[in-house]
N, C-alpha and C positions, 0 to 999 in steps of 0.2 A: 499662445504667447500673451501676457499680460503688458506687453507696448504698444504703441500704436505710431505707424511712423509719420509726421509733419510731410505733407506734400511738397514742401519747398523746405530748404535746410536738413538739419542733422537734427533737430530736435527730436525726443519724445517722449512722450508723455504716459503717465502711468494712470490708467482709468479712476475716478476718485472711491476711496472706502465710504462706504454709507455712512451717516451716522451714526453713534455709538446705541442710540433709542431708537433708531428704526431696525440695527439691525435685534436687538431685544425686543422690540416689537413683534421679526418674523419668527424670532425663535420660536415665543412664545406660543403668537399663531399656529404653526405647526403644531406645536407639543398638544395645544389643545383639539386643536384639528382630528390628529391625531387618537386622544383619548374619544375625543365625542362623535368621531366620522367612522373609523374604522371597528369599532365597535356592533354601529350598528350595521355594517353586514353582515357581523357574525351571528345579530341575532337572525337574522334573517326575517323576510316580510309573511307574515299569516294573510295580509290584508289583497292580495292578490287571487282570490277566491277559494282559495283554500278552509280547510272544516275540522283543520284538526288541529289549530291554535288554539291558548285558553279562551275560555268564555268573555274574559276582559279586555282581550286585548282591541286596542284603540278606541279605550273607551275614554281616554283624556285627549287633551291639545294642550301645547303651550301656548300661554300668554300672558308674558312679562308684564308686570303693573307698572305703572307711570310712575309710581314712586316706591320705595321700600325701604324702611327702617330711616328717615331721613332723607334718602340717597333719593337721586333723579336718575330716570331713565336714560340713557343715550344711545342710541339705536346706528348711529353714525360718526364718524369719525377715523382716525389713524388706527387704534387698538382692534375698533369694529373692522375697519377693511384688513387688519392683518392675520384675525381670526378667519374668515372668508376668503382670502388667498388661500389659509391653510386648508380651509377646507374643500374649495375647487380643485387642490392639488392634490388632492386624497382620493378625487375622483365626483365623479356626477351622483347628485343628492340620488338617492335610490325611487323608483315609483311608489308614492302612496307615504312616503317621509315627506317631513318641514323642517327644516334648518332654522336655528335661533344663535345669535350672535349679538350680545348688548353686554353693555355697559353701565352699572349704579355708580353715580358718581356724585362727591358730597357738592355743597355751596359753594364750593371754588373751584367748581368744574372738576377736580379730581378724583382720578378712577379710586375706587376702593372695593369693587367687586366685578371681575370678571365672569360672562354666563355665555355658555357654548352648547347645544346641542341638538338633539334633533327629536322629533316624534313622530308616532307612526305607530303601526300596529305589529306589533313584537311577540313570538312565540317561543323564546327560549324560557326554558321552562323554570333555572337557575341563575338569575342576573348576577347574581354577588359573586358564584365562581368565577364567570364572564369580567367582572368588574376587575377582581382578585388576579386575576391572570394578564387583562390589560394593562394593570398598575404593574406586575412584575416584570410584563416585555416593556418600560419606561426607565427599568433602570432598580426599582425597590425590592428589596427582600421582603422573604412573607413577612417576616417580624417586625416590616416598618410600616405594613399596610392593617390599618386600623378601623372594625366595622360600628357602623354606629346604628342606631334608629333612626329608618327611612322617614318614619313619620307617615303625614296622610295628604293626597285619598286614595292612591293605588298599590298601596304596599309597597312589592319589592324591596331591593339593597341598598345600600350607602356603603361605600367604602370611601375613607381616604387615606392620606398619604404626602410626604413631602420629596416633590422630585426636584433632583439636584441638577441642575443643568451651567453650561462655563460660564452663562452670564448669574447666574444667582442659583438661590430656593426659592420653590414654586409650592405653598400648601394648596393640596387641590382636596377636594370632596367630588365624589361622581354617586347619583342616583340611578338608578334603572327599573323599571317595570315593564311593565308588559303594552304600554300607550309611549314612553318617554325614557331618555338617557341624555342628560345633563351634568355639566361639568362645570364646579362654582370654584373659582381662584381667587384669589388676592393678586393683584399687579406686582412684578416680581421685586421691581425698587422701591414698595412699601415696607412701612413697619412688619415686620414679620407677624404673625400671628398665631396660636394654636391649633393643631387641627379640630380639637372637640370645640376652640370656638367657632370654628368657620364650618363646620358640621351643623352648630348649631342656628347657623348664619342659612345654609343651604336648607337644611330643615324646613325653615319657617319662612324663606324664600318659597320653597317649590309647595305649602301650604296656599300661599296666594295665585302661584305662576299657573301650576297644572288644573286646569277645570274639565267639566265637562264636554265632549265633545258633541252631546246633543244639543 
């Protein structure tokens, strides 16, 4: 039951709805959670001593720069904790994975790039299919999922795609190799964007983000 009854009197009281932004906060959470958590169990971990993963894999780490393209890092916050909700709900980060959850946001503290995901050493030997399939269990037809150049330094896929969700459109780009699997959004009550621009955005993001792990 959604009442709750007054100890004394006939009153009662109906629990309050969230706000309107917090609940497009968890949505979003999820959603991302989602693409960048459960993903990576599909790839499954090489890094647990196994020998027959590629030669590369976990050979990156992420590490979000303090700044990018303007934007300031924010590592903390409502957006950050509702990405991390999503993702403890997804289940316990896997052994030998690192969960990333930040936020680029311009000079008036407002979000303009959402970053979710995780790294670890990765043995699937096709990420883009992986990617391709994860976009289409969110809701996208092949036809709306669009692949781009990963860029560098680990190769792998880039796909993106705009998922539809009751509180908005969501442009997302997702990367994957054999070290990393990250998810770059645009905050869903912004200006909309293009996907080849926020492809281009993730690009040159994960240029500065994925380094070496030596």
């Amino acid at each position: 039951m959604n009442e709750i009854t007054q100890p004394y009197g006939h009153a009662q009281v109906t629990p309050p709805v969230p706000p309107k932004n917090k609940r497009v906060l968890k949505a979003v959470g999820m959603v991302l959670a989602f693409a960048a958590g459960s993903f990576a169990v599909k790839f499954a971990l090489a890094s647990l001593g196994g020998t027959d993963g590629p030669a590369d894999a976990g050979r990156y780490k992420l590490v979000p720069p303090a700044a990018f393209q303007s934007l300031t890092l924010q590592d903390s916050g409502p957006r950050v904790d509702a990405i991390k909700q999503g993702q403890n709900q997804s289940g316990p980060a896997k052994p030998g994975t690192t969960r990333v959850a930040v936020v680029y946001a311009d000079q008036a503290g407002t979000a303009q790039l959402v970053v979710s995901g995780a790294a670890g050493s990765f043995r699937d030997e096709d990420p883009g299919a992986e990617l391709t399939t994860g976009l289409k269990g969110m809701g996208l037809k092949e036809a709306e999922i669009t692949t781009h150049e990963a860029g560098t330094p680990a190769g792998g896929a880039m796909r993106c795609g705009t998922v539809v969700m009751a509180e908005g459109s969501m442009p997302m780009c997702m990367w994957a190799d054999h070290s990393s699997l990250v998810t770059v959004t645009v905050p869903i009550e912004n200006k909309p964007v293009t996907v080849d621009a926020l492809a281009a955005q993730a690009r040159e993001l994960r240029g500065v983000m994925e380094v070496s792990a030596s």
